[in-house]
N, CA and C atoms as a LAMMPS dump frame, in Angstrom:
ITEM: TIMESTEP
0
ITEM: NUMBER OF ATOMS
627
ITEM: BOX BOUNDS ff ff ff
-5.0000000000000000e+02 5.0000000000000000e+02
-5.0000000000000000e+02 5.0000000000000000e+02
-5.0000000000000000e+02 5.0000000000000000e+02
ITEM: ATOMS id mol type element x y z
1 1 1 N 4.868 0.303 -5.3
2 1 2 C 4.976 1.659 -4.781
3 1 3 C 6.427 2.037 -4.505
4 2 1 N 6.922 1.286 -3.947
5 2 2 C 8.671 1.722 -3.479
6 2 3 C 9.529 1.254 -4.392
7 3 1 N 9.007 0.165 -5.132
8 3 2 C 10.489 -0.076 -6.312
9 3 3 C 9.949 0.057 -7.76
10 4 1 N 8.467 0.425 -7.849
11 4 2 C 8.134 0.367 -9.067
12 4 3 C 7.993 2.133 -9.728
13 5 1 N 6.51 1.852 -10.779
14 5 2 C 6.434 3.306 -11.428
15 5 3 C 5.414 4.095 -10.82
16 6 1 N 4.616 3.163 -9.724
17 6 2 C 3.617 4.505 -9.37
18 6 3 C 3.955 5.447 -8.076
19 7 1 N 5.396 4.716 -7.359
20 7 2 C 6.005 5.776 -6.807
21 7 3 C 6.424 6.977 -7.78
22 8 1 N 7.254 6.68 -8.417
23 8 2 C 7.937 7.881 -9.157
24 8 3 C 6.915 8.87 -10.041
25 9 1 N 5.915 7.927 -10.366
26 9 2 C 4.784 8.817 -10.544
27 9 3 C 3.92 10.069 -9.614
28 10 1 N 4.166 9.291 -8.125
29 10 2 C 2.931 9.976 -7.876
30 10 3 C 4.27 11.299 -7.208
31 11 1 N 5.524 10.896 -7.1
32 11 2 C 6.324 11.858 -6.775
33 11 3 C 6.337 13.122 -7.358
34 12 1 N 6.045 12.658 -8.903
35 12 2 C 6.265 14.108 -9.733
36 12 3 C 4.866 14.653 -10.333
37 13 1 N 3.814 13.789 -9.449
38 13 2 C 2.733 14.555 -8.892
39 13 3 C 2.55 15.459 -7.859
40 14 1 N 3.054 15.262 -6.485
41 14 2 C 3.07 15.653 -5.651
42 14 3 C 4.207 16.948 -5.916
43 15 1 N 5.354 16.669 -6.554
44 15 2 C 6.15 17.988 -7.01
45 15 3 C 5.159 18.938 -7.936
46 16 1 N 4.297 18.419 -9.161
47 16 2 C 3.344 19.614 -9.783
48 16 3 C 2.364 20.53 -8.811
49 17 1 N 1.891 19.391 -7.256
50 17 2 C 0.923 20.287 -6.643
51 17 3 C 1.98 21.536 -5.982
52 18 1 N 3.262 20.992 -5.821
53 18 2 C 3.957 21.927 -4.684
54 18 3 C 4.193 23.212 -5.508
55 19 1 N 5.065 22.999 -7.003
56 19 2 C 5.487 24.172 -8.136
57 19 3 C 4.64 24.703 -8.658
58 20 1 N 3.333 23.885 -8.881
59 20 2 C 2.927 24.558 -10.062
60 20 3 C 3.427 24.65 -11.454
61 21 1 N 3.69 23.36 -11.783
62 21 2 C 4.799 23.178 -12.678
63 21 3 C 4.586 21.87 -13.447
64 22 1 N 3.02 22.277 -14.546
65 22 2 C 2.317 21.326 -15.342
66 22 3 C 3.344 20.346 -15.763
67 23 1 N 4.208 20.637 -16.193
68 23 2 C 5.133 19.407 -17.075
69 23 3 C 5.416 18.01 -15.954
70 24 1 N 5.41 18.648 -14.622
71 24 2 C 5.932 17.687 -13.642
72 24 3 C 4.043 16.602 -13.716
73 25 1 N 3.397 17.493 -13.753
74 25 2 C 2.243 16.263 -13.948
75 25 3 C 2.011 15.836 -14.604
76 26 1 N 2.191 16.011 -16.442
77 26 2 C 2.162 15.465 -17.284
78 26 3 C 2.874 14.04 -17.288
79 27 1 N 4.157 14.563 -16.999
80 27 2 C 4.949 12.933 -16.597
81 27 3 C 4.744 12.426 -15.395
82 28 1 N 4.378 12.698 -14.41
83 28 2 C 3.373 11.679 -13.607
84 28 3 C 2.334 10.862 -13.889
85 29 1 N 1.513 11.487 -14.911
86 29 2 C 0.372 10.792 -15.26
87 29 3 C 0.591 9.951 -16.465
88 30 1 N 2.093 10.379 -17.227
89 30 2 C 2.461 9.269 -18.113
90 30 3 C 2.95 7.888 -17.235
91 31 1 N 3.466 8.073 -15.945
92 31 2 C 4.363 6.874 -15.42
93 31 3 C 2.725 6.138 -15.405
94 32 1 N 1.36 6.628 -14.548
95 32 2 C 0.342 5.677 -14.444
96 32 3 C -0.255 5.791 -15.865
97 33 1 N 0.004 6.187 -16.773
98 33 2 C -0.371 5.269 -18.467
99 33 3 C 0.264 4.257 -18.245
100 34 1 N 1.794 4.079 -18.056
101 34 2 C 2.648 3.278 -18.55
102 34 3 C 1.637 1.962 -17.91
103 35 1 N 1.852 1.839 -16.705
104 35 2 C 1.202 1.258 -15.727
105 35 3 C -0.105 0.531 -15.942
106 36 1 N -0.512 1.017 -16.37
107 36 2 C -2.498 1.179 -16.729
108 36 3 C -2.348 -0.025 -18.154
109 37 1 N -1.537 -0.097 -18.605
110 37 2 C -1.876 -1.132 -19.942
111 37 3 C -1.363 -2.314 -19.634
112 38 1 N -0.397 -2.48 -18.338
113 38 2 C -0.013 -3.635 -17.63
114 38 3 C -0.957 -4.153 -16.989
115 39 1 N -2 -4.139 -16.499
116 39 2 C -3.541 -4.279 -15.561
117 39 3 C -3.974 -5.025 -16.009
118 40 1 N -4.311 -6.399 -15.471
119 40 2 C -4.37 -7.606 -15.463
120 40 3 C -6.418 -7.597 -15.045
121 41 1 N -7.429 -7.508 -16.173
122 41 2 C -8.609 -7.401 -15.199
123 41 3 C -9.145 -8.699 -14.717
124 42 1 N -8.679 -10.069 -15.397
125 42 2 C -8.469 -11.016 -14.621
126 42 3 C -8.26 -11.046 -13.218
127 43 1 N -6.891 -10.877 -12.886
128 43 2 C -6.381 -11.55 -11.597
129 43 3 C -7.01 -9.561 -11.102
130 44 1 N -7.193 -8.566 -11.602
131 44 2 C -7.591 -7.497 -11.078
132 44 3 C -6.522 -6.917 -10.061
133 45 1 N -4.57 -7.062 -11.272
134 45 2 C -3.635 -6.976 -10.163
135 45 3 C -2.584 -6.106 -11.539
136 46 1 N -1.935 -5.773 -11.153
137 46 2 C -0.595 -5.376 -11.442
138 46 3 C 0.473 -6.503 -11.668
139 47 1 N 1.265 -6.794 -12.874
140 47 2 C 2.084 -8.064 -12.664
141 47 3 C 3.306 -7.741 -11.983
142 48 1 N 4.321 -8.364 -11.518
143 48 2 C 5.547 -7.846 -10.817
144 48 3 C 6.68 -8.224 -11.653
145 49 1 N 6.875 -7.101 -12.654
146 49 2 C 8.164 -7.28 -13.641
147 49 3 C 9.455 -7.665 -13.195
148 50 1 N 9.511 -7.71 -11.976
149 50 2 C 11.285 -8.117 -11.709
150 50 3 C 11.122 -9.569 -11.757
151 51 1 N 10.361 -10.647 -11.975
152 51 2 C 10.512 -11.244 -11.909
153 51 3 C 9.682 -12.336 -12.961
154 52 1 N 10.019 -11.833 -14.179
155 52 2 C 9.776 -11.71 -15.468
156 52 3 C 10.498 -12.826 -15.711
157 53 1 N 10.296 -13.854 -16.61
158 53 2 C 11.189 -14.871 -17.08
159 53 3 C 11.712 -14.249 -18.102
160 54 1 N 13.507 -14.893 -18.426
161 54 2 C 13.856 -14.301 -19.517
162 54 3 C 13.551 -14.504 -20.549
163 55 1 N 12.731 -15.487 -20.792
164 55 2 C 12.293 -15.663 -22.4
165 55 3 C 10.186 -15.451 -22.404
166 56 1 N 9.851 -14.438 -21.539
167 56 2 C 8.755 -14.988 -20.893
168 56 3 C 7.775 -13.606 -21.463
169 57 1 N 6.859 -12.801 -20.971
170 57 2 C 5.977 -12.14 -21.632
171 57 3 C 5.432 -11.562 -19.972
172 58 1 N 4.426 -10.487 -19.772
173 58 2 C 4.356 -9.788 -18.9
174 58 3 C 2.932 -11.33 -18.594
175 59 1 N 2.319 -12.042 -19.63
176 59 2 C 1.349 -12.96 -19.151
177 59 3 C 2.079 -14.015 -18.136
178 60 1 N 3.385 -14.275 -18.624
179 60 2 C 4.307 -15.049 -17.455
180 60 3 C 4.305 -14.269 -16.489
181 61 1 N 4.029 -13.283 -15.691
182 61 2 C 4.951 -13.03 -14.866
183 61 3 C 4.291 -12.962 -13.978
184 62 1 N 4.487 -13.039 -12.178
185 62 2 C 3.874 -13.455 -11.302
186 62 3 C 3.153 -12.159 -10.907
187 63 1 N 2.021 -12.305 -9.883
188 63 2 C 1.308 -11.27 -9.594
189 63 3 C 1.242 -11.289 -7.964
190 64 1 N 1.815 -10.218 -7.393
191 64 2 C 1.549 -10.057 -5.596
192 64 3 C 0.861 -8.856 -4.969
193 65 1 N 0.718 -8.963 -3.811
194 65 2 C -0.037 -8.151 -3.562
195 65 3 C 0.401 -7.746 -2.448
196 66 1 N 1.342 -6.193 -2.096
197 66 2 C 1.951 -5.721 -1.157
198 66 3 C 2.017 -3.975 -1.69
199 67 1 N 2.621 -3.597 -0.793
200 67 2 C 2.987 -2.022 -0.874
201 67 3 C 4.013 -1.599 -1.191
202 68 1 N 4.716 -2.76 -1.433
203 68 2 C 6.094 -2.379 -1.917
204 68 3 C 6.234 -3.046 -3.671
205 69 1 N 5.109 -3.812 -4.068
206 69 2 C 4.659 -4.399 -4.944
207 69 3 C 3.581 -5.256 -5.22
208 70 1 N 3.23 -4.518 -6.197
209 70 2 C 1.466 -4.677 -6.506
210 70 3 C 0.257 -3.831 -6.221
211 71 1 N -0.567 -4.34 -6.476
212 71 2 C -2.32 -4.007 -6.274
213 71 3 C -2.695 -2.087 -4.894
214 72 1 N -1.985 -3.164 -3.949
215 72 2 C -1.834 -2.263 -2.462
216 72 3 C -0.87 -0.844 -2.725
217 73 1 N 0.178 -1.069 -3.278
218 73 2 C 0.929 0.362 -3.243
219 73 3 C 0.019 0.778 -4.741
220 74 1 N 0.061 0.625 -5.668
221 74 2 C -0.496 1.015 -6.442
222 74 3 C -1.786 1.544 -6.082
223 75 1 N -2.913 1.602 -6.109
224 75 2 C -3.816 1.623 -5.3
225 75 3 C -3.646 3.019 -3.872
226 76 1 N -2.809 3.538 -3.538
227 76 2 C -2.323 3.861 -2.577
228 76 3 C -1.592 5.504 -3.552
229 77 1 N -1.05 5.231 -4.426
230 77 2 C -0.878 6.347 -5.298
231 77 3 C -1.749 6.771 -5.896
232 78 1 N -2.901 5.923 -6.073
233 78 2 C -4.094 6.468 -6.69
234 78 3 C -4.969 7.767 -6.372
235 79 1 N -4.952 6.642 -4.635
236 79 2 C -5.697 7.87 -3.891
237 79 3 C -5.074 9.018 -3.494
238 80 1 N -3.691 9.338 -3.645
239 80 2 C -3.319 9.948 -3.664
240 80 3 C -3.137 11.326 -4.375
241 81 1 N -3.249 10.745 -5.847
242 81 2 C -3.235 11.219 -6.94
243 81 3 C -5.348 12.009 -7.131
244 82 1 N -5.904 11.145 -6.573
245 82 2 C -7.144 11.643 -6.53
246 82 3 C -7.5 12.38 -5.391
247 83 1 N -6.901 12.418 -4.363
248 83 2 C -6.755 13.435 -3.494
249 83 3 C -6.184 15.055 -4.198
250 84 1 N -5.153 14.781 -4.65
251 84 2 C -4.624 16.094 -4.875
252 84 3 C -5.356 17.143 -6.927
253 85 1 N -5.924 15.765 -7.483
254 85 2 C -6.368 16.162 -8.554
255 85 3 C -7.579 15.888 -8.959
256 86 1 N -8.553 14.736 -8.066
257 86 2 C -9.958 14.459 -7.989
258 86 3 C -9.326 14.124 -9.674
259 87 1 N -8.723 12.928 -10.306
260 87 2 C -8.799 12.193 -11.183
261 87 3 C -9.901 11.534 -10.895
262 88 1 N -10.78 10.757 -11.728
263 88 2 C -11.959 10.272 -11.917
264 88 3 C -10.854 8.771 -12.392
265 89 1 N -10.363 8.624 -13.19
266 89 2 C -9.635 7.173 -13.81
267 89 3 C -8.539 6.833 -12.702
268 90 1 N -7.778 7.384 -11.708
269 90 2 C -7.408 6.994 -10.819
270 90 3 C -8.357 6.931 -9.354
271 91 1 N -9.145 7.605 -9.224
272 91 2 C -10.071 6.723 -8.358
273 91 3 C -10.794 5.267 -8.674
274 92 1 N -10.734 5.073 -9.915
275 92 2 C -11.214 3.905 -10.398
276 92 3 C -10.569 2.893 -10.174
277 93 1 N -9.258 3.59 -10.355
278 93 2 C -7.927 2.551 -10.261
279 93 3 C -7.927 1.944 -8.685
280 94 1 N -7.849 3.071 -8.096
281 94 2 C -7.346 2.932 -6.748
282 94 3 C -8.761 1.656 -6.209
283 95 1 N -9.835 2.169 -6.753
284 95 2 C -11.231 1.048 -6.385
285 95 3 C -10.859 -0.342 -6.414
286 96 1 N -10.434 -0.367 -7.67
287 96 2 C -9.912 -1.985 -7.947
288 96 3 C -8.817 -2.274 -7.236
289 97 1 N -7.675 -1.438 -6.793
290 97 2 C -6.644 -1.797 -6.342
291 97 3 C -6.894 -2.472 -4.885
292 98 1 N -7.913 -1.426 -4.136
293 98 2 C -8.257 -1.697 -2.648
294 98 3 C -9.091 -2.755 -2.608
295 99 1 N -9.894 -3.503 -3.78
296 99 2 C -10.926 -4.737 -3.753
297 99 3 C -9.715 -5.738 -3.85
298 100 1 N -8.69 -5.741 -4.293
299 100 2 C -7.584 -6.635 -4.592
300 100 3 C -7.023 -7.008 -3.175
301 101 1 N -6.82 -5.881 -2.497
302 101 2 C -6.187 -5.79 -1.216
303 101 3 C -7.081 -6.427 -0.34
304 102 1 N -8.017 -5.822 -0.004
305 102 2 C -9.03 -6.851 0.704
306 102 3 C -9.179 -7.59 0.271
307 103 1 N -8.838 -8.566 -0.455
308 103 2 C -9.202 -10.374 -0.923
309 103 3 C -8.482 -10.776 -0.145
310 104 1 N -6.492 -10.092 -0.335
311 104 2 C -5.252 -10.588 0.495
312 104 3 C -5.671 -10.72 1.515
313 105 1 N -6.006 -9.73 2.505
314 105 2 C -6.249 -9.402 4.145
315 105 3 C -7.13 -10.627 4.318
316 106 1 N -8.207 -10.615 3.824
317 106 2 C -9.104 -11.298 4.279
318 106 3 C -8.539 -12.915 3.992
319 107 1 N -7.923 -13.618 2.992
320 107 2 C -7.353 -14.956 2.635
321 107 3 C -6.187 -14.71 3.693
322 108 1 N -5.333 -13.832 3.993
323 108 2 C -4.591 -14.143 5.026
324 108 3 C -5.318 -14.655 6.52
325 109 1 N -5.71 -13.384 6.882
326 109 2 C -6.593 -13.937 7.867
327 109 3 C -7.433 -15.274 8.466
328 110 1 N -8.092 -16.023 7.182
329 110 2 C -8.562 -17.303 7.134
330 110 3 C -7.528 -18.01 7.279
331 111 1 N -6.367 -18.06 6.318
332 111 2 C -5.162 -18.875 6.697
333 111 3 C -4.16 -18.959 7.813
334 112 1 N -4.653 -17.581 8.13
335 112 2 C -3.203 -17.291 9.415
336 112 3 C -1.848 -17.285 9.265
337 113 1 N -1.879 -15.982 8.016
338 113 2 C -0.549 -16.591 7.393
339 113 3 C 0.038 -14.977 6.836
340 114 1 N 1.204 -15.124 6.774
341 114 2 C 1.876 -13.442 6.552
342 114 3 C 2.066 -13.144 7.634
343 115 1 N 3.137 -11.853 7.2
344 115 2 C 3.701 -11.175 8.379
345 115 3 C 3.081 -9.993 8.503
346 116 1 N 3.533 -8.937 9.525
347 116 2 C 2.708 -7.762 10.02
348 116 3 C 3.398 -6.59 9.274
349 117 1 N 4.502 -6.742 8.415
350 117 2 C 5.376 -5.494 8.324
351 117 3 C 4.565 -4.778 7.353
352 118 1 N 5.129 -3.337 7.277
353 118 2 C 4.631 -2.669 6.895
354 118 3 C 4.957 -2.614 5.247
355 119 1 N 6.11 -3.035 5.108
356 119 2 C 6.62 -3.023 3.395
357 119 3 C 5.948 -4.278 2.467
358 120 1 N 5.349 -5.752 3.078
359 120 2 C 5.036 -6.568 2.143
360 120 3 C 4.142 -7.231 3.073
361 121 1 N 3.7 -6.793 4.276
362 121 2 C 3.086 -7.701 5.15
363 121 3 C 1.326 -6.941 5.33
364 122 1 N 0.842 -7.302 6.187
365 122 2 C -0.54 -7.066 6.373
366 122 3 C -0.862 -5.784 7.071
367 123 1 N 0.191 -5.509 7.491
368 123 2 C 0.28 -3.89 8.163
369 123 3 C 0.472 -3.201 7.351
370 124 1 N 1.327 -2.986 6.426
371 124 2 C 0.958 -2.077 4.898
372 124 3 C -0.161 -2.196 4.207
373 125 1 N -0.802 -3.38 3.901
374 125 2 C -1.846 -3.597 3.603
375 125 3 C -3.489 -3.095 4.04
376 126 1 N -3.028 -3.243 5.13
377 126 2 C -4.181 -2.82 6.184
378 126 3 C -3.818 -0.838 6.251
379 127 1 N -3.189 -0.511 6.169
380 127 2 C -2.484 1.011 5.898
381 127 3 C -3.311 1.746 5.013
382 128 1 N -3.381 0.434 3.394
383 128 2 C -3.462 1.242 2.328
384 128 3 C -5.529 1.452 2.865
385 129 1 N -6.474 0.354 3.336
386 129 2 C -7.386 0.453 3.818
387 129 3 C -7.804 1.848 4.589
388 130 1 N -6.949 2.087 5.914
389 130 2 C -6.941 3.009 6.306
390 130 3 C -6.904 4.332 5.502
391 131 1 N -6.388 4.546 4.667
392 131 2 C -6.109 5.955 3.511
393 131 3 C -7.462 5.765 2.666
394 132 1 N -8.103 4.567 2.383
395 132 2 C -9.082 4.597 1.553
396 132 3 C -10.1 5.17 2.21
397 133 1 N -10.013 4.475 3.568
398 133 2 C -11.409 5.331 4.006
399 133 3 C -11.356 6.524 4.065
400 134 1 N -10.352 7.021 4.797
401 134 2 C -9.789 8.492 4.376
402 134 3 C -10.218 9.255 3.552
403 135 1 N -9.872 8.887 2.594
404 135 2 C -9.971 9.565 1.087
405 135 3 C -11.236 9.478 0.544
406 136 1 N -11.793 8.536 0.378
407 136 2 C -12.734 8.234 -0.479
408 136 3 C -14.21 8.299 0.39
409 137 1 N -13.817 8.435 1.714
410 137 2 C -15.12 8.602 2.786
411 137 3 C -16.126 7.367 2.787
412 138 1 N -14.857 6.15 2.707
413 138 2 C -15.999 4.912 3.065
414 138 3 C -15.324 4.025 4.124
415 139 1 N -16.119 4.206 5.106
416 139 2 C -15.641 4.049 6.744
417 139 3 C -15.479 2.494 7.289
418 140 1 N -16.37 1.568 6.341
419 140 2 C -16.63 0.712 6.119
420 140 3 C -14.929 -0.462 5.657
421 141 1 N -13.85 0.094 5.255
422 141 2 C -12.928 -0.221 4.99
423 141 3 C -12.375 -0.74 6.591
424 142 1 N -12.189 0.246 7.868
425 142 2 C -11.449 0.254 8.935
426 142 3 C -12.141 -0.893 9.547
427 143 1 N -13.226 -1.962 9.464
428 143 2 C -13.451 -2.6 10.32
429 143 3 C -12.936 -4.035 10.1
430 144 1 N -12.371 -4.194 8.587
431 144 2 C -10.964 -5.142 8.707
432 144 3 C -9.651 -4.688 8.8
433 145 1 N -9.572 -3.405 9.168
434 145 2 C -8.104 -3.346 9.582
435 145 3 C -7.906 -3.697 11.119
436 146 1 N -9.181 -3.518 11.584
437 146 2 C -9.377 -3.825 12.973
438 146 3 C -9.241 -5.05 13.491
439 147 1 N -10.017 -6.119 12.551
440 147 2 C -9.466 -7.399 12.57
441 147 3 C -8.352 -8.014 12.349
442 148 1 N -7.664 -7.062 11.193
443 148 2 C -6.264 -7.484 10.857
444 148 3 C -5.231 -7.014 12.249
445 149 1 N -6.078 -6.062 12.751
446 149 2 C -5 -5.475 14.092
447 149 3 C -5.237 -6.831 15.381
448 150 1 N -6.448 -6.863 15.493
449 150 2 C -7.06 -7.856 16.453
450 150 3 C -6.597 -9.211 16.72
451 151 1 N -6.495 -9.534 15.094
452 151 2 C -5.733 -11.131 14.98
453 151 3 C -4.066 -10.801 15.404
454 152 1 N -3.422 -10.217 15.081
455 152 2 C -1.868 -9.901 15.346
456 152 3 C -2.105 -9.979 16.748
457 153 1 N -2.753 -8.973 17.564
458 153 2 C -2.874 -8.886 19.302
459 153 3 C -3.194 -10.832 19.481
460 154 1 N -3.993 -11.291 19.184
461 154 2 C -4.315 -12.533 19.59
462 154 3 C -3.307 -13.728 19.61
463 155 1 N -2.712 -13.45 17.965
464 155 2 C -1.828 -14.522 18.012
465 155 3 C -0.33 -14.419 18.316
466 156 1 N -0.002 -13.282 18.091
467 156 2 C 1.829 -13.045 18.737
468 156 3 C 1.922 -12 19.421
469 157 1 N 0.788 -11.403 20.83
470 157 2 C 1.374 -10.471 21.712
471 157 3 C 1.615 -11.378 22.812
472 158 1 N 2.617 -11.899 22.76
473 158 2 C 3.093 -13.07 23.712
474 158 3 C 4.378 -13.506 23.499
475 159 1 N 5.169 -13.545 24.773
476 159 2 C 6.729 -13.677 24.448
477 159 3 C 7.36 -14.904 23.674
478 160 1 N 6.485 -16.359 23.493
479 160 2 C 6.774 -17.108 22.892
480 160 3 C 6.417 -17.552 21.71
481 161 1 N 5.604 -16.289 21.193
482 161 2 C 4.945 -15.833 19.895
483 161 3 C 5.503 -14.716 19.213
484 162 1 N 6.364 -14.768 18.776
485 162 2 C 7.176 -13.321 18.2
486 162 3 C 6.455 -12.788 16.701
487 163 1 N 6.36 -11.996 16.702
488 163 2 C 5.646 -10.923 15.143
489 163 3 C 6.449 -11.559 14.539
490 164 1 N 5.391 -12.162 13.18
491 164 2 C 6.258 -12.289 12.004
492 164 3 C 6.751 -11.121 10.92
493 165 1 N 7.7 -10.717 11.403
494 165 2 C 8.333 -10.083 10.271
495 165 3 C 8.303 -9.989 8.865
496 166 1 N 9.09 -9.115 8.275
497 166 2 C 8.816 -9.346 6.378
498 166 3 C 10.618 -9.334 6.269
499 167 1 N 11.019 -10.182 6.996
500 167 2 C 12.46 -10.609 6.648
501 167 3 C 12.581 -12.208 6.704
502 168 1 N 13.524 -12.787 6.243
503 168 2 C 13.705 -14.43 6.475
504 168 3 C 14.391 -14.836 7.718
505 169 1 N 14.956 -14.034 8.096
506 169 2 C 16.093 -13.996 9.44
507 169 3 C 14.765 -14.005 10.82
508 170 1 N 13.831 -13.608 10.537
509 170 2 C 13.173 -13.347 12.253
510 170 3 C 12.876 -12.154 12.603
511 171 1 N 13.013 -12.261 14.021
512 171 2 C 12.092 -10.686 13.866
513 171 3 C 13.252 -9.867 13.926
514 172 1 N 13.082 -8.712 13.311
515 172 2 C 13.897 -7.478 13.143
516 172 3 C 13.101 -6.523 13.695
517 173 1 N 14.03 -4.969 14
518 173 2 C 13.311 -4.24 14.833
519 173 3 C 13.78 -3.104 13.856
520 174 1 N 13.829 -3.212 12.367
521 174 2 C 13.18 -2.692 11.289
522 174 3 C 12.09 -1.408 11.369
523 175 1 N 12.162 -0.013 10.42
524 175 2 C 10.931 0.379 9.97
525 175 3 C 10.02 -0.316 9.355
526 176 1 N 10.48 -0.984 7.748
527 176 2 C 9.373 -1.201 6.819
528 176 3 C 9.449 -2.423 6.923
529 177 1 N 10.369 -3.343 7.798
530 177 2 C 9.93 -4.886 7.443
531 177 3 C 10.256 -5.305 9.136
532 178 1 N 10.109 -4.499 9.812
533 178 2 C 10.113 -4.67 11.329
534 178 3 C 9.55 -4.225 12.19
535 179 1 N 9.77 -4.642 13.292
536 179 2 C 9.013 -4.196 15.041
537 179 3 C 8.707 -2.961 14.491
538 180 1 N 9.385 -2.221 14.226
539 180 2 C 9.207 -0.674 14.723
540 180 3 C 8.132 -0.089 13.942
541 181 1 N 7.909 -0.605 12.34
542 181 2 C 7.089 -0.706 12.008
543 181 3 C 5.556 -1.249 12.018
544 182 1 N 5.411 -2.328 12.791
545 182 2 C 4.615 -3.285 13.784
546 182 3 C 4.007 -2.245 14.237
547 183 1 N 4.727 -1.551 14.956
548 183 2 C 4.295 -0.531 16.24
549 183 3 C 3.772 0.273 15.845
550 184 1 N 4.377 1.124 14.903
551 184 2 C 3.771 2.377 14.155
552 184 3 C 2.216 1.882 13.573
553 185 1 N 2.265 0.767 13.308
554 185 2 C 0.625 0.432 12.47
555 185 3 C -0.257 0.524 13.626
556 186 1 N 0.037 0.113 14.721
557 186 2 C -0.847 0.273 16.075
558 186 3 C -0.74 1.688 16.383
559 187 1 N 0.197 2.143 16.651
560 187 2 C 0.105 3.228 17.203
561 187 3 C -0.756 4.374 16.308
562 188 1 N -0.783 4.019 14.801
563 188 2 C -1.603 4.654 13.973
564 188 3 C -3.2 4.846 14.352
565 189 1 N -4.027 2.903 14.723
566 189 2 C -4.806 2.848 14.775
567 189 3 C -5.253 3.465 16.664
568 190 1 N -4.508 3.456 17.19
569 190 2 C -4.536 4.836 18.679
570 190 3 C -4.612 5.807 18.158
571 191 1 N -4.171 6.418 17.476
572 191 2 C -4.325 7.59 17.284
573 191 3 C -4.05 8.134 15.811
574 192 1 N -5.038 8.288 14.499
575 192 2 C -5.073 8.514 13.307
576 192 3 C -3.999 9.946 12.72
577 193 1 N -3.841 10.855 13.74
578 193 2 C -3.196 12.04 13.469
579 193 3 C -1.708 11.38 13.685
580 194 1 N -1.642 10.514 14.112
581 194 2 C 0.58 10.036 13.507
582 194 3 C 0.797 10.202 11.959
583 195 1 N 1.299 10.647 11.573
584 195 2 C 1.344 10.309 9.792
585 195 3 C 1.916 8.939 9.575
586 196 1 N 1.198 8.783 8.388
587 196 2 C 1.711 7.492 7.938
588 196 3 C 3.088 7.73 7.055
589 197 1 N 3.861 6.672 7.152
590 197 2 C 5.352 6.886 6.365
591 197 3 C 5.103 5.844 5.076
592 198 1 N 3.842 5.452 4.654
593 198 2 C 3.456 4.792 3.538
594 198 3 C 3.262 5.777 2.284
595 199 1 N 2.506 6.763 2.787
596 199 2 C 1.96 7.92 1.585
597 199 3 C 2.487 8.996 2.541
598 200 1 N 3.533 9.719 2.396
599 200 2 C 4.093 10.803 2.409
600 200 3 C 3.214 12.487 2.03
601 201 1 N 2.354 12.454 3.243
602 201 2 C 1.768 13.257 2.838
603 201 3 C 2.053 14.677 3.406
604 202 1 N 2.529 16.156 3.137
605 202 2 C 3.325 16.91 3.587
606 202 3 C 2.314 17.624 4.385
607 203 1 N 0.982 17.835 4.188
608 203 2 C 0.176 18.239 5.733
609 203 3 C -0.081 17.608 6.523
610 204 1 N 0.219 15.717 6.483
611 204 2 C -0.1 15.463 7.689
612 204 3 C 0.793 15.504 8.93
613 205 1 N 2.066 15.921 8.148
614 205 2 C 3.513 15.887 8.995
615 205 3 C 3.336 17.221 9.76
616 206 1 N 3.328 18.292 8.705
617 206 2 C 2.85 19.605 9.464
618 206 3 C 1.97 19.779 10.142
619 207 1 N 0.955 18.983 10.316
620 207 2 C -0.078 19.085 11.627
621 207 3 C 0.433 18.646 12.194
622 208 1 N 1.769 17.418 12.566
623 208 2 C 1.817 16.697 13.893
624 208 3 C 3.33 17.212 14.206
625 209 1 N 4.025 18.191 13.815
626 209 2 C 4.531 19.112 14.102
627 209 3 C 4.518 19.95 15.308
């Protein structure tokens, strides 16, 4: 979503709903072609090209699952994209993307493992959940974000338990890979009308205006 093509996609989606200005969606919906023939229905993931071997093939290349890369941000433009155009092949997308995501949440959880941030950690993750139910009107999504919120309260709201971060250094007091971000995912689940700074959505800012 943030370093790949279905940001820039769903950008010059979100510019066709604002102009009115078909060409800007045409090439939006080419960035998720591009995208769409990379789709792994195996691993049921997106591969992560930066880290492509140089003599290697997109079958080499590793597969993750975050919002800043992979399954979760992808997935996250979908619904987006099916929010503003009721696509039928990107709700599909976004289906598989969010079954991908919940495997992560839930294998983290069993393991006790990952951080909370919002850019590669379980709080973005748990984000993209939140928008699904949203969107797609299945309510049924929020009762592992609840757990994913629940386990964080259990195991590091305690001073000698610090949030794991999505940095190597420790905790940072960060938007997308820190505290501050931490906070915002809670403070989301208090109260649903905060906008999220994951999917940039321009009425939810203007309602909380």
């Amino acid at each position: 979503m943030s370093h790949g093509t279905a940001g820039i996609g769903q950008a010059l989606l979100e510019l066709s709903h604002r102009t009115g200005e078909t060409r800007y969606r045409s090439a939006g919906e080419r960035a998720f072609a591009y995208e769409r023939h990379l789709f792994d229905p195996v691993r049921q993931n997106w591969p992560d090209l930066r880290q492509l071997p140089r003599r290697g093939n997109r079958r080499t290349a590793p597969f993750i699952s975050t919002w800043c890369h992979g399954a979760p941000g992808i997935a996250l433009s979908r619904l987006r994209a099916y929010r503003l155009y009721r696509d039928g092949t990107c709700r599909d997308e976004a289906v598989r993307g969010i079954a991908t995501t919940r495997g992560m949440l839930s294998a983290s959880l069993a393991g006790r493992t990952g951080n909370y941030s919002l850019c590669h950690g379980l709080g973005g993750n748990a984000e993209v959940l939140l928008h699904a139910a949203d969107i797609l009107g299945e309510p049924s999504h929020t009762a592992l974000v609840r757990d994913v919120a629940e386990a964080g309260r259990e195991h590091h709201d305690h001073p000698d338990r610090p949030w794991p971060c999505g940095t190597r250094e420790g905790s940072t007091p960060g938007l997308m890979c820190g505290l501050a971000g931490i906070g915002l995912f809670y403070l989301r689940l208090h109260d649903p009308a905060v906008p999220s700074v994951l999917l940039l959505d321009p009425a939810a800012f203007a309602r909380a205006a």
